[in-house]
C-alpha positions as CSV (number, residue, x, y, z in Angstrom):
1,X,90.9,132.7,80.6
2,X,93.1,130.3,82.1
3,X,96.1,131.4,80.6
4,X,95.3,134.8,81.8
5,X,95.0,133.3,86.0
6,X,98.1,131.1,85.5
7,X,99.9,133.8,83.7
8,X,101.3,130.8,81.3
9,X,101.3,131.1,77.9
10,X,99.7,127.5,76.7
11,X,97.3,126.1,79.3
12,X,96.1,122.8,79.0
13,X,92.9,120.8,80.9
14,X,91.8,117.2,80.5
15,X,88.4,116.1,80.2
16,X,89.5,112.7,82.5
17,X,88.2,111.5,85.0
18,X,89.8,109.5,87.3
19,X,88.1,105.7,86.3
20,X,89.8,107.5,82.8
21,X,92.8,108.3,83.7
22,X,93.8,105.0,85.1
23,X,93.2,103.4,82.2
24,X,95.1,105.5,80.2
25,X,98.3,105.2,82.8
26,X,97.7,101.3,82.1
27,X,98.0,101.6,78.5
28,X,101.4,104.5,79.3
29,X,102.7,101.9,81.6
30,X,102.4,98.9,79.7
31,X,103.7,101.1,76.6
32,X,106.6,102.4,78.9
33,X,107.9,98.7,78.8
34,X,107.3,97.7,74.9
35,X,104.1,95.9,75.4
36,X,106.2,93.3,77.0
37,X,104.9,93.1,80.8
38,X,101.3,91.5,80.6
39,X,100.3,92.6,84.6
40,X,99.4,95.5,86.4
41,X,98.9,96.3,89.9
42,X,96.3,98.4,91.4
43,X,95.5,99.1,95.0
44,X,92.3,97.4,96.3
45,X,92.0,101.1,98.1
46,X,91.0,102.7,94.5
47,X,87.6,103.5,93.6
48,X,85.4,100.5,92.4
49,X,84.7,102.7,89.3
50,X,88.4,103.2,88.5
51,X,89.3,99.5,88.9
52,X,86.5,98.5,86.8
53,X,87.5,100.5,84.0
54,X,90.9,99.8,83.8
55,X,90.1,95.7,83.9
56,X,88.4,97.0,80.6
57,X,91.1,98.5,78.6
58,X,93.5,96.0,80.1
59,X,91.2,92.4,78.7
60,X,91.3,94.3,74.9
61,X,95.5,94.5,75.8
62,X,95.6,90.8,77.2
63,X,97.2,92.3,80.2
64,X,96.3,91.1,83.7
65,X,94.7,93.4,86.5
66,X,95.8,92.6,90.4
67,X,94.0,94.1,92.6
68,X,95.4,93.7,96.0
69,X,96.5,95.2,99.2
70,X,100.0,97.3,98.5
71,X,101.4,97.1,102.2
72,X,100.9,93.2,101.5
73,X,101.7,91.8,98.0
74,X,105.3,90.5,97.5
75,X,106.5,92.8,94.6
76,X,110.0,90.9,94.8
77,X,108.1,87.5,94.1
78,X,105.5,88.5,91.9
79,X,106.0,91.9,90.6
80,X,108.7,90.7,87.4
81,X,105.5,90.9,85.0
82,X,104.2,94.0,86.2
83,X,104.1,97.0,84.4
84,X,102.6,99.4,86.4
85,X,100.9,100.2,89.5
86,X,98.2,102.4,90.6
87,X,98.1,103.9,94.8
C-alpha cells in the first residue's frame, strides 16, 4: 500500500520509537568514530523517556551520557570525547 501512495518502488517503515531511536543513533554515532569516543551529549530538552533509554544502551557500551543544556555546555572544552549529540 505504501508503495502504491509514494509511487516508490521499495518503501520502508521503522517500528522505533523515539526513546528507540536515540539509542540506536548512540550506538551509530559512537560506531561513526571506531568505538573510540566514550561520551555522548544529549539535550536536557529531550523526553525523560528518550534520555533514559539511551543511558541504557550507553552503560552496556561504557560510554558516558551528558545531559545538559546545548545553548550552555562548552563543546570546545569538553566536547573532544564526544561522539554524538542528540537536539
Amino acid at each position: 500500500m505504501i508503495t502504491e501512495l509514494t509511487g516508490l518502488a521499495v518503501s520502508n517503515a521503522s517500528l522505533l520509537d523515539e526513546a528507540s531511536a536515540g539509542a540506536e543513533s548512540l550506538f551509530l554515532c559512537w560506531n561513526a568514530h571506531n568505538q573510540k569516543r566514550n561520551k555522548f551529549f544529549v539535550s536536557h530538552n529531550v523526553f525523560p523517556t528518550t534520555i533514559e533509554v539511551i543511558k541504557s544502551r550507553a552503560l552496556f557500551l561504557d560510554i558516558e551520557v551528558i545531559v545538559g543544556d546545548i545553548e550552555t555546555y562548552d563543546f570546545a572544552k569538553n566536547g573532544k570525547d564526544i561522539c554524538g549529540v542528540v537536539v
